[in-house]
ROVEXBA-945636 format. One record per residue: residue number from 1; residue in three letters; chain; x, y, z of N, C-alpha, C in turn. Coordinates in steps of 0.05 Angstrom, whole numbers, plus 32768, in hexadecimal, padded with zeros to 4 digits. Layout:
residues N
+-----+-----+-------+--------+---------+------+---------+----------+-------+--------+---------+------+
!   n ! res ! chain ! n.east ! n.north ! n.up ! ca.east ! ca.north ! ca.up ! c.east ! c.north ! c.up !
+-----+-----+-------+--------+---------+------+---------+----------+-------+--------+---------+------+
! NUM ! ala !     A !      X !       Y !    Z !       X !        Y !     Z !      X !       Y !    Z !
...
+-----+-----+-------+--------+---------+------+---------+----------+-------+--------+---------+------+
//
This chain:
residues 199
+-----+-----+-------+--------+---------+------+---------+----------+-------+--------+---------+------+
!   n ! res ! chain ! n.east ! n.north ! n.up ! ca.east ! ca.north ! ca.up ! c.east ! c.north ! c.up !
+-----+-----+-------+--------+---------+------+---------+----------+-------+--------+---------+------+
!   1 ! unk !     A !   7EAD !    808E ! 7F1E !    7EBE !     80A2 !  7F2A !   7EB9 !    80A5 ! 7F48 !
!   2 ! unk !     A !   7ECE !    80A7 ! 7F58 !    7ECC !     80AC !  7F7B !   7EBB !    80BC ! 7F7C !
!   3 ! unk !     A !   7EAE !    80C4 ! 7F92 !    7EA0 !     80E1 !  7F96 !   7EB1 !    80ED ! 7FB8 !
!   4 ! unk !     A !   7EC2 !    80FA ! 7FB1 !    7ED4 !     80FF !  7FC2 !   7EDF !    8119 ! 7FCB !
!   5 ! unk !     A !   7EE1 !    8128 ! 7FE2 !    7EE4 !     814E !  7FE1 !   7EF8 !    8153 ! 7FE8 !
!   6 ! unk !     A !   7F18 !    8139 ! 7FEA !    7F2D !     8147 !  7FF6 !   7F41 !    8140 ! 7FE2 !
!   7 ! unk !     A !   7F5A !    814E ! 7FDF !    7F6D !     813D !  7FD2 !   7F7F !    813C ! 7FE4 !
!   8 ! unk !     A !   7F97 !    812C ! 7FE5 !    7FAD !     812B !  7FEF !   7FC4 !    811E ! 7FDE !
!   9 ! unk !     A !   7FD8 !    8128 ! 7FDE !    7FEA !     8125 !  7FCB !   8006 !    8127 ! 7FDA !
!  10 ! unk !     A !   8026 !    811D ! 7FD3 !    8038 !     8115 !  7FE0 !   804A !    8107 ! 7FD8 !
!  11 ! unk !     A !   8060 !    8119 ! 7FC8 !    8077 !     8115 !  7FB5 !   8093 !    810B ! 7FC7 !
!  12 ! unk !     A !   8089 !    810D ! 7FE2 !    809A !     810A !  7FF9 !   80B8 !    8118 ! 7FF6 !
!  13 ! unk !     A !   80B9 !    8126 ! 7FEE !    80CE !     813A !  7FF6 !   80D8 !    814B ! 8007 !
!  14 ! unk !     A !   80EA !    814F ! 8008 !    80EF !     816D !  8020 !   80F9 !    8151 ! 8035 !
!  15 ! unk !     A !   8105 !    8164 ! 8050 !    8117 !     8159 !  8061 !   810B !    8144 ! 8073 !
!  16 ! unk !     A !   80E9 !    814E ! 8079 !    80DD !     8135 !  8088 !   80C4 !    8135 ! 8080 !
!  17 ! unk !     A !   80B4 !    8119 ! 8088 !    809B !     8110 !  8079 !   8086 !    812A ! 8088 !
!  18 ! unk !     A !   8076 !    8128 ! 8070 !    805B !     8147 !  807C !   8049 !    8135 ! 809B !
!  19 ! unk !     A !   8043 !    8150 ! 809E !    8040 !     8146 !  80B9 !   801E !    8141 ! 80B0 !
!  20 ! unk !     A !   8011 !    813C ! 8096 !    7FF7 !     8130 !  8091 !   7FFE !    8112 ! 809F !
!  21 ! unk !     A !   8003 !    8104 ! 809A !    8014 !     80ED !  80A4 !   8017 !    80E6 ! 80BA !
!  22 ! unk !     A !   8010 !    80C6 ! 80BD !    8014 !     80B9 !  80DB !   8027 !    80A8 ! 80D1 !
!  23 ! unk !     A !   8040 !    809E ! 80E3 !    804F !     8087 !  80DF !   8040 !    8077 ! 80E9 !
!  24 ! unk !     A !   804C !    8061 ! 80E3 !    8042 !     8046 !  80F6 !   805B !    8031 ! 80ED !
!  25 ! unk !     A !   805F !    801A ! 80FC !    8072 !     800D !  80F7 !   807A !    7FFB ! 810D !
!  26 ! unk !     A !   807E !    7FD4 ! 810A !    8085 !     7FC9 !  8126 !   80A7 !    7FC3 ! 8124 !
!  27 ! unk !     A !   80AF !    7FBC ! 813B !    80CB !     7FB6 !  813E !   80DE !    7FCA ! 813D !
!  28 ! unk !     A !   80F0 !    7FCA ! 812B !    810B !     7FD8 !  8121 !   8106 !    7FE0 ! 8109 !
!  29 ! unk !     A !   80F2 !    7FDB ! 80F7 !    80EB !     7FE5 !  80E3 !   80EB !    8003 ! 80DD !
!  30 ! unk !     A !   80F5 !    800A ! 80C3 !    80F5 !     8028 !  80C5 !   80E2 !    8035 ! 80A9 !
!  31 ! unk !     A !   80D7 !    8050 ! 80AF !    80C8 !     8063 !  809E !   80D8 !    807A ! 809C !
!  32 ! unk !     A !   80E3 !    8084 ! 8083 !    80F2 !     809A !  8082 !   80E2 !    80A6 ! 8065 !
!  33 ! unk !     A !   80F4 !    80BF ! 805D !    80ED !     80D3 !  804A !   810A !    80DA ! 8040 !
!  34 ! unk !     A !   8111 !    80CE ! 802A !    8130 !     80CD !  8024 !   812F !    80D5 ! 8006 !
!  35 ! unk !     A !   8146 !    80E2 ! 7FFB !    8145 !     80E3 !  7FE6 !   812A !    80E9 ! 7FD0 !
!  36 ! unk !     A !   8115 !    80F5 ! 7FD7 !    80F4 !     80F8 !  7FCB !   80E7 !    80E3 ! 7FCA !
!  37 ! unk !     A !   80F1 !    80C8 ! 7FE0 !    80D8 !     80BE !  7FE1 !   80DB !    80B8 ! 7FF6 !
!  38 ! unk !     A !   80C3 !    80A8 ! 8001 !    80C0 !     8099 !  801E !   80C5 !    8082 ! 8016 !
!  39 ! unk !     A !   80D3 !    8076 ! 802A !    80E3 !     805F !  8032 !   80E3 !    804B ! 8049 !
!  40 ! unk !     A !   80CB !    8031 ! 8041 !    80C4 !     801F !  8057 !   80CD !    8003 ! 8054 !
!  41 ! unk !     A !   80DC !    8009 ! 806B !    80FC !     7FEA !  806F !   80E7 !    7FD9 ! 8084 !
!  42 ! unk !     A !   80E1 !    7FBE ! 8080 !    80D7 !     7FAB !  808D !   80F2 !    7F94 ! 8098 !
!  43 ! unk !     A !   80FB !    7F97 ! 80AC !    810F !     7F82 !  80B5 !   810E !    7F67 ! 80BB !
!  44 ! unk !     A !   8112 !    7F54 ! 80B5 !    810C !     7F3A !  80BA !   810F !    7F3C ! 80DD !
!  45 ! unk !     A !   80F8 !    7F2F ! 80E6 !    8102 !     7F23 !  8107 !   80F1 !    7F06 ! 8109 !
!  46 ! unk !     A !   80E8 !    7EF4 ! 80F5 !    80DD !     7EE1 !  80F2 !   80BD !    7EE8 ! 8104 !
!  47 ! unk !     A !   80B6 !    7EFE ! 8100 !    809B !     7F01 !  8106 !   8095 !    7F10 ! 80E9 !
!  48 ! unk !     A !   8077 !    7F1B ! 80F0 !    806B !     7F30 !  80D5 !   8074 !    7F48 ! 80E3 !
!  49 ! unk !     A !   8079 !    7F5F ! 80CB !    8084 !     7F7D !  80CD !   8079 !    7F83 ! 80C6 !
!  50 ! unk !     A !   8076 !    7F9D ! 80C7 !    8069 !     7FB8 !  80B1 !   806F !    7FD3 ! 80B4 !
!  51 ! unk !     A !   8073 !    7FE5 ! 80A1 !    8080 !     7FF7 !  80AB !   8071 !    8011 ! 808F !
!  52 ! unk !     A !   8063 !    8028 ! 8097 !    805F !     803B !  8083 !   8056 !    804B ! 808E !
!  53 ! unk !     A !   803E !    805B ! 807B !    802F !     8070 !  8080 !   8014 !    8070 ! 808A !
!  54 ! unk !     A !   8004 !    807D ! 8093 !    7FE9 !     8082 !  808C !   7FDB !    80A5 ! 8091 !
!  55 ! unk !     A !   7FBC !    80A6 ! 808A !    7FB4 !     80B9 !  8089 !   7FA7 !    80BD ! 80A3 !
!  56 ! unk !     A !   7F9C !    80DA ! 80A5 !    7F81 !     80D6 !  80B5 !   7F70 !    80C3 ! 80A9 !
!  57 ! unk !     A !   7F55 !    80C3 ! 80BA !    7F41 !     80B2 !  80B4 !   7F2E !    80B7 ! 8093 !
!  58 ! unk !     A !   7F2A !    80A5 ! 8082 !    7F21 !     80B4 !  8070 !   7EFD !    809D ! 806C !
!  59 ! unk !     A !   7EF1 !    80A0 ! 8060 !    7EDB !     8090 !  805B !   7ECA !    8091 ! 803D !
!  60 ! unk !     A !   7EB5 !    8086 ! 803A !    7EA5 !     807A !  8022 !   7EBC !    807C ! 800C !
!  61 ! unk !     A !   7EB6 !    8081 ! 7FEF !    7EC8 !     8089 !  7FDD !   7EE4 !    808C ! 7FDE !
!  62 ! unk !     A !   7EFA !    8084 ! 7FD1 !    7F18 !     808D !  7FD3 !   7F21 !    8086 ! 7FB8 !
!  63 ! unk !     A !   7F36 !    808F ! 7FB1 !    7F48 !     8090 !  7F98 !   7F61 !    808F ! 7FA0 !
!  64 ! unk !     A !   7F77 !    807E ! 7F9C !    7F90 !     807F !  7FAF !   7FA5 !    8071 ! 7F9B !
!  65 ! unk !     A !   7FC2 !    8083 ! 7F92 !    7FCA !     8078 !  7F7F !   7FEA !    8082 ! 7F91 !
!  66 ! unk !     A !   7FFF !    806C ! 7F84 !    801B !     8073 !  7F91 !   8032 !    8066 ! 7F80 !
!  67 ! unk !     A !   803E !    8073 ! 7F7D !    8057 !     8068 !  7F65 !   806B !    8054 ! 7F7B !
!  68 ! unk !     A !   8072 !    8035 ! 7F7B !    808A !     802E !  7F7E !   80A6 !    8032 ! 7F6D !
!  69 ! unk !     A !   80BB !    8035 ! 7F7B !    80D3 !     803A !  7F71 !   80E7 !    8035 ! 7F6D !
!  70 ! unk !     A !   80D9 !    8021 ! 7F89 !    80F2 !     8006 !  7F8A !   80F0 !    8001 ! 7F9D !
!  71 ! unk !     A !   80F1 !    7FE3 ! 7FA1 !    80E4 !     7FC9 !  7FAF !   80FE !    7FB8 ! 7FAB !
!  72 ! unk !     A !   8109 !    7FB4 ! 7FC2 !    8125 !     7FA1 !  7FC8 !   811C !    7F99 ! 7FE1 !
!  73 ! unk !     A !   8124 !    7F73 ! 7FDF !    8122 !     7F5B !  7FE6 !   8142 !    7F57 ! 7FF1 !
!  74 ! unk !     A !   8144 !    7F56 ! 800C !    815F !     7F44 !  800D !   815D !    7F25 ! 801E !
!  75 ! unk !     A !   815C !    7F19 ! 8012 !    8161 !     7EF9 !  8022 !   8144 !    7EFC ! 8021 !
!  76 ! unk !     A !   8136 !    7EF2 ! 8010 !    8112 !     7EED !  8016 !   8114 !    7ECD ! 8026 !
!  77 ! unk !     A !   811F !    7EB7 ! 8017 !    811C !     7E9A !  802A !   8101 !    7E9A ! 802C !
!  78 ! unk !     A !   80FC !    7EA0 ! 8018 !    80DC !     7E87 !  8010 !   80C1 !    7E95 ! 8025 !
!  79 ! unk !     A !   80C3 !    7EB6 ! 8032 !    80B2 !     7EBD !  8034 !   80AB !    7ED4 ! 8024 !
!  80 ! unk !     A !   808D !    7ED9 ! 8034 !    8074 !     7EE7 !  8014 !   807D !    7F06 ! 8029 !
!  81 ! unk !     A !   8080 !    7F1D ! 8015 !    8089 !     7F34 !  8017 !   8077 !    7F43 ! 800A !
!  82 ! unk !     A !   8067 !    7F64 ! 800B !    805F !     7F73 !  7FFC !   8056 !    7F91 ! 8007 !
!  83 ! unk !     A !   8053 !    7F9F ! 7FF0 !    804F !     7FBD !  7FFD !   803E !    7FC6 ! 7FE5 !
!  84 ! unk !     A !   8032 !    7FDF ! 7FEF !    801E !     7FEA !  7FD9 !   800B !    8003 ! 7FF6 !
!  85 ! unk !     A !   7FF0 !    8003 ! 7FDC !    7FDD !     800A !  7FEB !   7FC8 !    8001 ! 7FFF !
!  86 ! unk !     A !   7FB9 !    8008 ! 8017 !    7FA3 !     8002 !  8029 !   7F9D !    801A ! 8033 !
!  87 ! unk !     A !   7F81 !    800C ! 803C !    7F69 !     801D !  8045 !   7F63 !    800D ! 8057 !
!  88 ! unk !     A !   7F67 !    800E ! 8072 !    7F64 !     7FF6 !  808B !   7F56 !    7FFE ! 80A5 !
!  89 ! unk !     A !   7F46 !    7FFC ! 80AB !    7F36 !     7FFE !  80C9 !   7F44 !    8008 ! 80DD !
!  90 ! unk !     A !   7F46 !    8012 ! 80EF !    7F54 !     801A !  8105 !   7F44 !    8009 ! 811B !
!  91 ! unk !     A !   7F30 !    8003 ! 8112 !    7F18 !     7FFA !  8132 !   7F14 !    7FD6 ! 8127 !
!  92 ! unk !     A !   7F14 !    7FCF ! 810D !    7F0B !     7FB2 !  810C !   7F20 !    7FA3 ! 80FC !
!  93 ! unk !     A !   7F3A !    7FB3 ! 80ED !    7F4D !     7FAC !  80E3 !   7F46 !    7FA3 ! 80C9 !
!  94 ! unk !     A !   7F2F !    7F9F ! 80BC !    7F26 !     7FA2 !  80A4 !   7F37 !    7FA9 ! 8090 !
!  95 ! unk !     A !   7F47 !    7FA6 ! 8074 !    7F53 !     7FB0 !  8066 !   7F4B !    7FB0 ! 804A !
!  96 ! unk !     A !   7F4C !    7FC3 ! 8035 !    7F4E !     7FBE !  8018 !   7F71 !    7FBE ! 8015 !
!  97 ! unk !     A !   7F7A !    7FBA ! 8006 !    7F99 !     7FB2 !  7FF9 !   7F93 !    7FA9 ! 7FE2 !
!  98 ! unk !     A !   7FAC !    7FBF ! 7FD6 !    7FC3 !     7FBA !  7FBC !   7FD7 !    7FBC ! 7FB9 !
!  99 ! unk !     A !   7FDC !    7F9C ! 7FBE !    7FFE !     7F8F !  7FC5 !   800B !    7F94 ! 7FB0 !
! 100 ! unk !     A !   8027 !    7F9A ! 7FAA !    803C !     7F8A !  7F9C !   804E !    7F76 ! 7FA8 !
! 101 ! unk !     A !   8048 !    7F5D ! 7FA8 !    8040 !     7F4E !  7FB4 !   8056 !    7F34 ! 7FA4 !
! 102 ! unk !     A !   8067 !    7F2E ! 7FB6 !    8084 !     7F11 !  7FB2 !   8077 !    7EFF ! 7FC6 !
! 103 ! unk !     A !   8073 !    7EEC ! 7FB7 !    806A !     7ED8 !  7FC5 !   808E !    7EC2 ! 7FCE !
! 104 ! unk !     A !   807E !    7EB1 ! 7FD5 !    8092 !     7E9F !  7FE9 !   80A3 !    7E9A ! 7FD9 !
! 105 ! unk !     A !   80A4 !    7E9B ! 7FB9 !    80AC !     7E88 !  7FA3 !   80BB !    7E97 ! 7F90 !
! 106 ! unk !     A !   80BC !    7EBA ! 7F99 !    80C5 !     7ECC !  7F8C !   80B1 !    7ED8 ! 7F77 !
! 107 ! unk !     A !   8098 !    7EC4 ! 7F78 !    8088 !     7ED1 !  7F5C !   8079 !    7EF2 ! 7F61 !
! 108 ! unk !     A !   807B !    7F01 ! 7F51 !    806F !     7F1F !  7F5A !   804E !    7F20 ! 7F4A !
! 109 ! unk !     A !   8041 !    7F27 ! 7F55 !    802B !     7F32 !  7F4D !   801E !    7F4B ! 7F5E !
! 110 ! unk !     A !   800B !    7F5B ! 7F58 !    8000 !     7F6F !  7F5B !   7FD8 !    7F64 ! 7F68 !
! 111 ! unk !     A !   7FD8 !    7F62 ! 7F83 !    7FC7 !     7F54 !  7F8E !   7FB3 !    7F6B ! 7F99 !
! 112 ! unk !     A !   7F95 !    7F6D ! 7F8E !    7F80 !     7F76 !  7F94 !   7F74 !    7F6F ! 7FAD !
! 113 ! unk !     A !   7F6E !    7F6D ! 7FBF !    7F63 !     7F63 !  7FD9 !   7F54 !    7F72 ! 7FEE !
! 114 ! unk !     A !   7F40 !    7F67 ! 7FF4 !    7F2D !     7F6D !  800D !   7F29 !    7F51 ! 8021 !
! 115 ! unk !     A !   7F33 !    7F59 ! 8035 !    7F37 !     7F3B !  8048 !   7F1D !    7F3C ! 8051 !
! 116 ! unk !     A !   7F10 !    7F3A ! 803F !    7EF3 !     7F25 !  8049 !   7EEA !    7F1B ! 8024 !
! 117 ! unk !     A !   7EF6 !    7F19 ! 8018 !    7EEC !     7F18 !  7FFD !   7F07 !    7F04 ! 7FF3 !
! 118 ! unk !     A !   7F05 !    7EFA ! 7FDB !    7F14 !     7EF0 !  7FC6 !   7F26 !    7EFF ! 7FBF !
! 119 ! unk !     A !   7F43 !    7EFA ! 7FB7 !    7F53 !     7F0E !  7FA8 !   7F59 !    7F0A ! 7F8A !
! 120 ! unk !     A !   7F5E !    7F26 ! 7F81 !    7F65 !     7F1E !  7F63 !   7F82 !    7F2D ! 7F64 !
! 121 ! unk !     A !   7F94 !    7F27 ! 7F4F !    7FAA !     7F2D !  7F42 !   7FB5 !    7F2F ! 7F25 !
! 122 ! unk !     A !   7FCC !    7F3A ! 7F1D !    7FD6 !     7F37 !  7F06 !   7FF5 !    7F39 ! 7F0F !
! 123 ! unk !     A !   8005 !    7F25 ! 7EFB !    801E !     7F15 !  7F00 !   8030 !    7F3C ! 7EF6 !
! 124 ! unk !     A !   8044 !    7F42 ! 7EFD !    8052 !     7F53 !  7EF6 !   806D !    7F49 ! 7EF9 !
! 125 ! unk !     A !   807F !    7F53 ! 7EE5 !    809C !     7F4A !  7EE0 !   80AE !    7F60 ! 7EEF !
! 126 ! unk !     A !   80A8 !    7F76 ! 7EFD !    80BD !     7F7D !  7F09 !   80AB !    7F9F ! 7F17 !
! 127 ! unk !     A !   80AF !    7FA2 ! 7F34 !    80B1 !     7FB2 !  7F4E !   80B0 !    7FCE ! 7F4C !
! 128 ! unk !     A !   80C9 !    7FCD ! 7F3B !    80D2 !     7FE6 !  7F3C !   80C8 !    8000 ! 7F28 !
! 129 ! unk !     A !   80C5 !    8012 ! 7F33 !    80B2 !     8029 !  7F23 !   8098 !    8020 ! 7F13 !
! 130 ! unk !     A !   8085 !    8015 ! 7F21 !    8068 !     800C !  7F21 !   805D !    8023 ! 7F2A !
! 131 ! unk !     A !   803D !    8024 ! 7F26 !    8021 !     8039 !  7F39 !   8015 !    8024 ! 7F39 !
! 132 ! unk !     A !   8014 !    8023 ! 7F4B !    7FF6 !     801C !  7F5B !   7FDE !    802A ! 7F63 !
! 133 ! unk !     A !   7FBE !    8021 ! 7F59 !    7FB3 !     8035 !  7F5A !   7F96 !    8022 ! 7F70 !
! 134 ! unk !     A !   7F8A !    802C ! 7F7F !    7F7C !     801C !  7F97 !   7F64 !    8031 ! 7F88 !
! 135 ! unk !     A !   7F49 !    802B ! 7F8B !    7F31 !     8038 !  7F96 !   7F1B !    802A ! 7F9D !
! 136 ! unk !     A !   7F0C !    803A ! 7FAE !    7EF2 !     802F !  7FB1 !   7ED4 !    8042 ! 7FAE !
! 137 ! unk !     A !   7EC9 !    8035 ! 7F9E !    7EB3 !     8043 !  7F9A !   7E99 !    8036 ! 7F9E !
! 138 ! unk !     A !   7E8A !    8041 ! 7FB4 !    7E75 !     8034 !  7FBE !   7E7A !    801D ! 7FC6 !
! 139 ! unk !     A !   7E74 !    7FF9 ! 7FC2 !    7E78 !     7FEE !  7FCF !   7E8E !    7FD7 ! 7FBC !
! 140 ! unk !     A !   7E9F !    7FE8 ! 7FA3 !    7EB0 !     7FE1 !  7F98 !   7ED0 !    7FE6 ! 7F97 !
! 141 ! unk !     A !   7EE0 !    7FD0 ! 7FA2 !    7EF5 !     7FD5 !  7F9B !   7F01 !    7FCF ! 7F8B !
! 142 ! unk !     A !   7F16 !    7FE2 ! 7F74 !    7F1F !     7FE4 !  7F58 !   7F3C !    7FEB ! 7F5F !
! 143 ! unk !     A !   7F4D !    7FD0 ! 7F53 !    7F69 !     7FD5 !  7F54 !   7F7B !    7FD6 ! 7F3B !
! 144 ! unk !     A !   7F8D !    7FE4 ! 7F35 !    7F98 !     7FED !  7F1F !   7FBB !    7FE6 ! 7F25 !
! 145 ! unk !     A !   7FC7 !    7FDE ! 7F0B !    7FE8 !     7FE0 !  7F07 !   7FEA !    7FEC ! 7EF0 !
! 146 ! unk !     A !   8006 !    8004 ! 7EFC !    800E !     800F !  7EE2 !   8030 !    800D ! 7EDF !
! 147 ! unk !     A !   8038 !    7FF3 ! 7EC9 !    804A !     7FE8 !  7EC9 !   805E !    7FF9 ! 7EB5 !
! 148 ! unk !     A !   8050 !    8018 ! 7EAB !    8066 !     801F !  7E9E !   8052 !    802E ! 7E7C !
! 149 ! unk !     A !   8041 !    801F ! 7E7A !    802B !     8029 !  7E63 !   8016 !    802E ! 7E6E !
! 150 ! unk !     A !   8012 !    8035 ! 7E81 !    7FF6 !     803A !  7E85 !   7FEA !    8026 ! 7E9B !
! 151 ! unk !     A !   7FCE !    802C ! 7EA7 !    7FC0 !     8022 !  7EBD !   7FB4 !    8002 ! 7EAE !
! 152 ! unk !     A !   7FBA !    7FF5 ! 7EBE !    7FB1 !     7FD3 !  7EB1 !   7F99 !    7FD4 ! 7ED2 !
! 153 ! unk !     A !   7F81 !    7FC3 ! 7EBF !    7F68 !     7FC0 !  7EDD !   7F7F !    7FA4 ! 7EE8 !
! 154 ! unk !     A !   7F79 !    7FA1 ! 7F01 !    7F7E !     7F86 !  7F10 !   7F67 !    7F79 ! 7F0D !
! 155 ! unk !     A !   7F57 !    7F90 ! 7F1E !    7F3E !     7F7F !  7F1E !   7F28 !    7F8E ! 7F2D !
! 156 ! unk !     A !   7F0C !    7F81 ! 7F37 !    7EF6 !     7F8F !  7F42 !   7EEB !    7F82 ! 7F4D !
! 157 ! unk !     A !   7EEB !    7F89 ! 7F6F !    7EE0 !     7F79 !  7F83 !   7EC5 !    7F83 ! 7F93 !
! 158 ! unk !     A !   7EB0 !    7F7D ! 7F91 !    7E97 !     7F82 !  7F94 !   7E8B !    7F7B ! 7FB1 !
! 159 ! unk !     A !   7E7E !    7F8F ! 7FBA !    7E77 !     7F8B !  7FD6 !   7E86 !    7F89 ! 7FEA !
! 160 ! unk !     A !   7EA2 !    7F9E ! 7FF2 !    7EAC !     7FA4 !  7FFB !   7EAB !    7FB1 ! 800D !
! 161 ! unk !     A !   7EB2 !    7FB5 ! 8028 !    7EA6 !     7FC7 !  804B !   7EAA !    7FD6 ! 803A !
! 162 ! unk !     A !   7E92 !    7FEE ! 8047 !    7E94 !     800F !  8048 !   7EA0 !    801E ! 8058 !
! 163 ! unk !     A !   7EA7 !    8014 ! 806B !    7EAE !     801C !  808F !   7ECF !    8031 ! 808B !
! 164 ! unk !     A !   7EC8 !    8045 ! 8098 !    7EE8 !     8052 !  809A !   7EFE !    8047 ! 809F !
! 165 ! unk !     A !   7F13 !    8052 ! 808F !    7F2B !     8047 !  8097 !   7F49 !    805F ! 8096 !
! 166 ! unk !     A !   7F60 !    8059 ! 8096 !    7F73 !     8067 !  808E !   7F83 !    8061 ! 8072 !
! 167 ! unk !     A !   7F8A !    806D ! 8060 !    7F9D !     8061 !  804D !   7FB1 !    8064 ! 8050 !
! 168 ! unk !     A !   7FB9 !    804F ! 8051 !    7FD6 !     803E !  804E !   7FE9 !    8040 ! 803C !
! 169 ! unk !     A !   8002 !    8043 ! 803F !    8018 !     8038 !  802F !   802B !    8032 ! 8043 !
! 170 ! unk !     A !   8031 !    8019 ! 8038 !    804D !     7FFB !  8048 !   8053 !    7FEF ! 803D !
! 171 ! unk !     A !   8061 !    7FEA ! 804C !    8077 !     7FCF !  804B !   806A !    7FBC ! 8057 !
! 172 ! unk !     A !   806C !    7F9C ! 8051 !    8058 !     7F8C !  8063 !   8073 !    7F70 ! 8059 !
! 173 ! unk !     A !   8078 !    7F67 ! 8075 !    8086 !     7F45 !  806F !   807E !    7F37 ! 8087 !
! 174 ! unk !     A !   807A !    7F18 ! 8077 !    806B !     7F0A !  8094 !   808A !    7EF2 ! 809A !
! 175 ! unk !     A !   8094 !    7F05 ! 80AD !    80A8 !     7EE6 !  80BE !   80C5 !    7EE2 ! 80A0 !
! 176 ! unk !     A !   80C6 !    7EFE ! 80A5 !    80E6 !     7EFE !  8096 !   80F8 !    7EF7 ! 80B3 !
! 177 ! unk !     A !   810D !    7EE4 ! 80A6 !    811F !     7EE3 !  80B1 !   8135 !    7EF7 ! 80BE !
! 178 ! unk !     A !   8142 !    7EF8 ! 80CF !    8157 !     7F0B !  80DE !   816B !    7F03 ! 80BE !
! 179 ! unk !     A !   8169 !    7F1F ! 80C2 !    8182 !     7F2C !  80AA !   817B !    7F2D ! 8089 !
! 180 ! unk !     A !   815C !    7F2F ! 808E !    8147 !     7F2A !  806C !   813E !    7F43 ! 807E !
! 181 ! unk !     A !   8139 !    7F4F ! 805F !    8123 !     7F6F !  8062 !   8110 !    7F72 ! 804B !
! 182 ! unk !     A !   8106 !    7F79 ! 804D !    80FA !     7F8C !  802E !   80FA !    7FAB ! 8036 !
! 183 ! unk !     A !   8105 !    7FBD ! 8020 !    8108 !     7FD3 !  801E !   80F8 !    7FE6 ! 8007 !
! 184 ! unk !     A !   80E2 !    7FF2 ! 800A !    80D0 !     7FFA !  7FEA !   80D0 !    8018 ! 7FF1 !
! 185 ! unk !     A !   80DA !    8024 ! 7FDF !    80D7 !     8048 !  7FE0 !   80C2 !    804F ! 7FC1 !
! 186 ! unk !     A !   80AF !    805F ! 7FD2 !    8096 !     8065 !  7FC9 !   809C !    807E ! 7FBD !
! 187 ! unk !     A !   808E !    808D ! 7FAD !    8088 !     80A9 !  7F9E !   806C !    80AF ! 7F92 !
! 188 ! unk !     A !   806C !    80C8 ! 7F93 !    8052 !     80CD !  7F89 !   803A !    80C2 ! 7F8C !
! 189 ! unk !     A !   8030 !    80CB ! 7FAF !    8020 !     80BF !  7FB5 !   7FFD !    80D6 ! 7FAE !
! 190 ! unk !     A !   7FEC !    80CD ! 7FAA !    7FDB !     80DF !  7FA3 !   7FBF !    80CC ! 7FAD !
! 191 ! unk !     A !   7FA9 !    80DC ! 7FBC !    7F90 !     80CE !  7FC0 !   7F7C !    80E4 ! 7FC2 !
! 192 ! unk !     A !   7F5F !    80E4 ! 7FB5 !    7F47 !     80EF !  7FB5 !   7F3C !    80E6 ! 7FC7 !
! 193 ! unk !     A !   7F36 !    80F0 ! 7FE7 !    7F21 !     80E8 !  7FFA !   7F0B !    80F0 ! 8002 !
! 194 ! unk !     A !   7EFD !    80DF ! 8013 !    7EE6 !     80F7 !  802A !   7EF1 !    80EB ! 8040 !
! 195 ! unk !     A !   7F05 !    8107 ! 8052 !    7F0D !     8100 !  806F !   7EF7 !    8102 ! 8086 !
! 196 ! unk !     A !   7EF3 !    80F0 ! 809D !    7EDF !     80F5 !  80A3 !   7EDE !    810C ! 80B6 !
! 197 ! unk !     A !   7F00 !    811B ! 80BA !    7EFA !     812E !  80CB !   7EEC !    8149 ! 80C2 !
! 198 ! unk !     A !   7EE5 !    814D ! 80A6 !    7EDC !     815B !  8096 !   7EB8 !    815C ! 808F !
! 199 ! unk !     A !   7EB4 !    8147 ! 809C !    7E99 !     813E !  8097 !   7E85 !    8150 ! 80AA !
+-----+-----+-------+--------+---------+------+---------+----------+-------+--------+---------+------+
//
């Protein structure tokens, strides 16, 4: 179990996103609050996009879970597309990630990752109204899919940075084409932290 003193929680409703919340986002890409969820459109410009949320700074321990709602693909052309959760460095760019994750080939899986480590996954048949659930405890990261019955493990990645970061939720495409997007609206976002402005 996390050992963690804050909660934050975020059904994204109401007319604009809470001002807990930093945008971030490159290009033309857009972050909105539509209809009860947030909504991050990645535009093809044949470079990488990204487009979502993050927190203040949070550190050691986290618990971080977020319902997708729907994840639309227009014109992929054989590039890798995904969105989910992260917890990423501000100072060394370091990341944990849990993708839902279309590869070049259309295949979907649900990808556990720390970019200094090995990744694991599990194959999923379809995007839409999934949880995704991220944590890290001590120097373990533990990723979860919940395809509809309940939390399935991905997997458990060991010896993972401790170092602060912000959590994440995006949209992420590397070198979509002009007139390809990905579009994923999120719900029910919920995370157990220690912020470090609290410390």
């Amino acid at each position: 179990t996390p050992k963690t003193s804050t909660t934050i929680s975020d059904n994204f409703d109401g007319a604009s996103l809470d001002k807990k919340w930093s945008v971030f986002k490159s290009g033309n890409n857009t972050v909105d609050q539509t209809s009860g969820m947030l909504r991050a459109v990645v535009l093809g410009t044949g470079k990488y996009g990204s487009a979502g949320i993050q927190t203040e700074l949070v550190t050691n321990d986290f618990s971080s879970e977020v319902k997708i709602s729907d994840y639309s693909i227009v014109n992929q052309n054989n590039k890798a597309v995904n969105a989910g959760l992260f917890m990423q460095s501000p100072t060394t760019g370091h990341y944990l990630g849990l993708r839902a994750w279309t590869n070049e080939s259309g295949v979907r899986s649900v990808i556990l990752q720390d970019d200094a480590l090995p990744t694991m996954s599990k194959n999923v048949t379809n995007f839409n109204s999934i949880r995704l659930k991220l944590q890290r405890i001590g120097t373990q990261a533990i990723g979860y899919v919940d395809q509809g019955s309940g939390y399935e493990l991905i997997g458990i990645l060991n010896n993972v940075t401790k170092g602060d970061g912000n959590l994440k939720v995006q949209s992420e495409a590397g070198e979509l084409s002009t007139g390809s997007s990905l579009s994923v609206s999120f719900d029910n976002f919920s995370a157990k932290v220690n912020l470090t402005s609290a410390l």
